[in-house]
N, C-alpha and C positions, 0 to 999 in steps of 0.2 A: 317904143314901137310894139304894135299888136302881131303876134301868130298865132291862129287858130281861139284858142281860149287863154292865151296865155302872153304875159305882159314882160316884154324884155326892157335893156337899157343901156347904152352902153357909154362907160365910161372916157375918160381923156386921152387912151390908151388903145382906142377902139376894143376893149375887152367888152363881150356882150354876156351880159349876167340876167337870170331872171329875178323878175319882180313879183315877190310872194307880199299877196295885199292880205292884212288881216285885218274883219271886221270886229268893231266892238261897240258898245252903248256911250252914250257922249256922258254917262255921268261920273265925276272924279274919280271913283272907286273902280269904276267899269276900266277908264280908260290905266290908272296906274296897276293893277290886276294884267291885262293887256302889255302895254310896258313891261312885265316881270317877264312876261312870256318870250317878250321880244329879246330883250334882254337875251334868256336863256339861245335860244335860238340863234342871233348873232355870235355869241361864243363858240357856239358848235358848227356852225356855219360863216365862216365872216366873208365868203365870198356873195355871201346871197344880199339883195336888196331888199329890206322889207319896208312897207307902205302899212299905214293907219288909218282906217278907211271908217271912219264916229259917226253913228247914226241914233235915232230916235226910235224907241221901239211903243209901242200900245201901251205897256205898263207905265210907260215913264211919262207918255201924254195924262191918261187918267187918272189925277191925283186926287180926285174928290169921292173914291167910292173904294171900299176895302178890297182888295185883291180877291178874297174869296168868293165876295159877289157877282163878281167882274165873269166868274164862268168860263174861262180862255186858259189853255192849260198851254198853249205857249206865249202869254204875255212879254216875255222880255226875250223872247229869241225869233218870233215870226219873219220881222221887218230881214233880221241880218241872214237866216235862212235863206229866203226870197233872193237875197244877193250874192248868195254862197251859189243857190241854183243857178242863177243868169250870171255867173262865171266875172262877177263882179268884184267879188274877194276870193280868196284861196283858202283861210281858214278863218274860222271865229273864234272869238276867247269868251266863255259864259263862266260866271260862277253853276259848281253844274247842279245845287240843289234849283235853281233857272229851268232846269232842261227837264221836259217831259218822259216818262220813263220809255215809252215809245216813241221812236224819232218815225219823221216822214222817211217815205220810202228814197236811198237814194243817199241819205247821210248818217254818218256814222261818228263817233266820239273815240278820238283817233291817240288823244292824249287823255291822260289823268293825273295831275301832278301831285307834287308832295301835297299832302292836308295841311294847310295851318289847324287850330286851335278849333274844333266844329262845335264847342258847348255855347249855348248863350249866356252873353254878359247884361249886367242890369248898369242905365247910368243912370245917376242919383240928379237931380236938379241941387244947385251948390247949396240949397240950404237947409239941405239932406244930408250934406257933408259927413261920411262916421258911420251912416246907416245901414242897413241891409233890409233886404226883405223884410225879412221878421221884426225889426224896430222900426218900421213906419208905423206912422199915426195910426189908428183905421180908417176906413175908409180913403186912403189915401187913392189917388186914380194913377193907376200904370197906363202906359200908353203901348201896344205892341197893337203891328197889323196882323199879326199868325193867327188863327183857330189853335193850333197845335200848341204855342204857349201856353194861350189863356188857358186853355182847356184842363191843360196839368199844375199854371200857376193857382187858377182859382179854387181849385182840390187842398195843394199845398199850403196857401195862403188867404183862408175865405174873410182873413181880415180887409184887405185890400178892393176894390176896384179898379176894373178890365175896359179901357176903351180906344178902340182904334188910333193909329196913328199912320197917315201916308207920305208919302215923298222918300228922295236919294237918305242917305245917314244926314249929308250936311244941312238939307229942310228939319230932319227930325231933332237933331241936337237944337238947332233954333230954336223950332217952338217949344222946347224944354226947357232953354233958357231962358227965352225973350218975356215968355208967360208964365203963369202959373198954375194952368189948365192941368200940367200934370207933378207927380213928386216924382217919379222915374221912367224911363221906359226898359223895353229889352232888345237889343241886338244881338244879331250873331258877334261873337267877339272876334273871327278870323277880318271881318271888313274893318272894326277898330283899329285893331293890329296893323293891316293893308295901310290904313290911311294915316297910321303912326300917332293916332290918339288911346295907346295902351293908358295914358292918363286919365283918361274920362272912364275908365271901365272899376268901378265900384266892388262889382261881386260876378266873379265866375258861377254860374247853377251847372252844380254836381246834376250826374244822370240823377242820382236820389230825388233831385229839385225839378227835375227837367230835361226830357233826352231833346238830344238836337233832331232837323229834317233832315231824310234821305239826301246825301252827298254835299251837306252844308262843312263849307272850309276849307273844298275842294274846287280849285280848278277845271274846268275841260276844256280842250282845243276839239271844234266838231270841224269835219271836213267834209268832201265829196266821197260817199263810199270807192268810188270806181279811179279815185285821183291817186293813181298806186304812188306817185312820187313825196306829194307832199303826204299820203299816210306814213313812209317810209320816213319821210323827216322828221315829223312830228312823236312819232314813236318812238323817240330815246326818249322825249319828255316824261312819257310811265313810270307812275313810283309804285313799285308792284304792291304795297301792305297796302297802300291806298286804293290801289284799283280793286283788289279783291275785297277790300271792302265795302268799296260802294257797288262793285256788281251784287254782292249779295242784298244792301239795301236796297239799291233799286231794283233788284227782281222782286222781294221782300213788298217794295210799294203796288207794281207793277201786278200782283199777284190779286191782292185787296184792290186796287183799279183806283185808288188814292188820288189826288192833289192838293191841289191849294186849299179847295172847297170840303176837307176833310183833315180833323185832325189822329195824322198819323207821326208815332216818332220813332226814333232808332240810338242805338249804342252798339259799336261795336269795337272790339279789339283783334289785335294780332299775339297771341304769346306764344312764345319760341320756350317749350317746357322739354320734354325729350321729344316729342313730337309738336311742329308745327302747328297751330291751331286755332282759328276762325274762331270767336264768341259773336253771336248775332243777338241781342237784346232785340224786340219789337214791342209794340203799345199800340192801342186801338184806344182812341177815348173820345164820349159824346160832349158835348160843346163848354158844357159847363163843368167838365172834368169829374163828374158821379157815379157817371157808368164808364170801364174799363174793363182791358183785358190784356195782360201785359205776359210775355214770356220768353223764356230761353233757349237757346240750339248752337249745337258749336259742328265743327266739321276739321279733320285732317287737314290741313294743307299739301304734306309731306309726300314723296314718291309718285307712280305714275303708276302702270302697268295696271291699268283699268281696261281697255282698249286696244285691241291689239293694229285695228286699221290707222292709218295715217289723219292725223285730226287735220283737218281744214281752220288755219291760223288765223285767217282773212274772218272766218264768223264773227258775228255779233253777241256778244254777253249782256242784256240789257243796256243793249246800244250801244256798247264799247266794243271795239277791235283792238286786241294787243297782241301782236302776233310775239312778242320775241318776251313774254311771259308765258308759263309754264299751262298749258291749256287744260289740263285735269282739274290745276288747281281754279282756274275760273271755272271750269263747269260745276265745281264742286263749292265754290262760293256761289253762283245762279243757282242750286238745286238749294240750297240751305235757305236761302230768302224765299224761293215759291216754299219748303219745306215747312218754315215757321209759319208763314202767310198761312197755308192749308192748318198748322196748329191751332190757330187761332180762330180761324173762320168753323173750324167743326167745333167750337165754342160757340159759336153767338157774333163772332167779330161783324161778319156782312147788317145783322140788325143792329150795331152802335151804328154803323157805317150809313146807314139807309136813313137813320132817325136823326143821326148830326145832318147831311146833307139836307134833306126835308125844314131841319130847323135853322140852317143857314139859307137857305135859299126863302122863309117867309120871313127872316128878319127884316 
């Protein structure tokens, strides 16, 4: 039964429970990703009903053209948005390197869960079997859709060849196996892991090889900003190393004005030394990986007394709300990612930035 925006149900017992609908992408990874959340949620709640609500987003119709040409900086989250708004689902599950560093007005990124593994893995085609990067033939043709691999792989590796590849993981393994168009590609290794093919992942690339994308291996649950019940739910899902990490990557992106259509990468850590403390790696690099500009910033985690007024919990950290982590310490992870951004930019970073884009968009 419907009240107001909100979907109840009542069991055998006439016990009347709500129905928390969360939306997700219909593709395997999307939906068991999804599932994990569910999962988690049910434990902490088992009085609550929750609903699985599989749709289609833009990214996942248009399989014939690279994502960075595509120009839509929310390809795989518009559709479920849309549904989040008209009060159709309650929360969505994205992988959040997915999510736009700016959300529309009106939603907010309510959860941040533990990181799986955020470096990319290379898989070999089986008669590669042994190999790595560095022992392909030459000219051997990798397949990745990033700018931001290629761009560091073909620096790293100018033995090799860079060409597109589209579709979910399970289209991509296909055409790696079915043909022999390519000798390997690169995925993120947290969606292998997800789909419990750690067997196909060949070679982890060290930061050294390759930084991964803003908030890739991460989770987000985005919600209704103003939906104070389910942000209240959703909010034990927050793994604090992770969210302060990716608020500083994503203010870090958000700062450079980055996407898909740019390659941008990130490394970061948490080390707990006598003081807590934030490492924020960043990287700017033009398409074919020649021109760069890469560098470091670290930042306190530790203590408070910055501030002597009452912080506003409810705010946004580049698009995240975590009220019941320590709000110094996010503001101090968003100031470290604009802080490197501006590092880099009174370098030169905006002209890699202007001349990748320009050279992506006449490709």
């Amino acid at each position: 039964m419907e009240e107001g925006p909100y979907k109840y149900i009542r069991d055998g017992d006439g016990k009347v429970s709500r129905v928390i609908r969360i939306g997700t992408r219909k593709s395997q990874l999307a939906r068991i990703q999804t599932d994990s959340v569910a999962e988690q949620l049910k434990q902490l709640y088992p009085d609550v009903h929750l609903e699985i609500v599989a749709m289609s987003t833009t990214g996942d119709k248009i399989l014939d053209t690279a994502l960075s040409k595509i120009g839509e900086k929310s390809l795989f989250t518009k559709e479920l948005e849309n549904a989040l708004e008209n009060n159709e689902v309650d929360l969505v599950v994205h992988s959040l390197k997915d999510l736009p560093t700016t959300l529309p007005p009106g939603f907010t990124i309510g959860a941040v869960l533990k990181r799986e593994n955020p470096h990319d893995a290379v898989v070999l085609h089986p008669k590669h079997a042994g190999k790595t990067l560095d022992t392909l033939p030459k000219n051997s043709v990798i397949g990745t859709s990033s700018l931001r691999r290629a761009a560091q792989l073909k620096k790293r590796f100018p033995h090799l060849d860079f060409k597109d590849i589209r579709g979910n993981l399970n289209t991509r393994l296909k055409k790696l196996d079915d043909k022999d168009d390519f000798s390997a590609i690169v995925l993120a290794a947290a969606g292998l892991r997800r789909m419990g093919w750690d067997s196909r992942i060949s070679q982890i690339l060290e930061p050294e090889d390759c930084m991964y994308a803003v908030g890739q291996g991460a989770l987000a649950v985005e919600v209704r900003a103003a939906d104070a019940d389910i942000l209240e739910m959703v909010s034990v899902l927050h793994h604090e190393d992770t969210v302060l990490r990716c608020i500083a990557e994503r203010a870090f992106l958000r700062r450079l004005e980055g996407g898909c259509s740019v390659p941008v990468a990130v490394h970061t850590q948490v080390k707990d030394c006598q003081v807590r403390m934030l490492y924020l790696t960043g990287a700017v690099f033009s398409l074919d990986g020649s021109d760069s500009l890469k560098d470091t910033m670290q930042a306190s985690m530790a203590g408070g007394g910055e501030t002597l007024q009452k912080v506003d919990e409810l705010v946004q950290r580049a698009g995240v709300t975590a009220a019941k982590i320590p709000g110094h310490a996010q503001d101090r992870a968003e100031r470290l990612g604009g802080d490197l951004a501006d590092l880099l930019l009174s370098k030169g970073a905006k002209d890699i930035l202007t001349v990748a884009r320009q050279h992506n968009d006449a490709r």
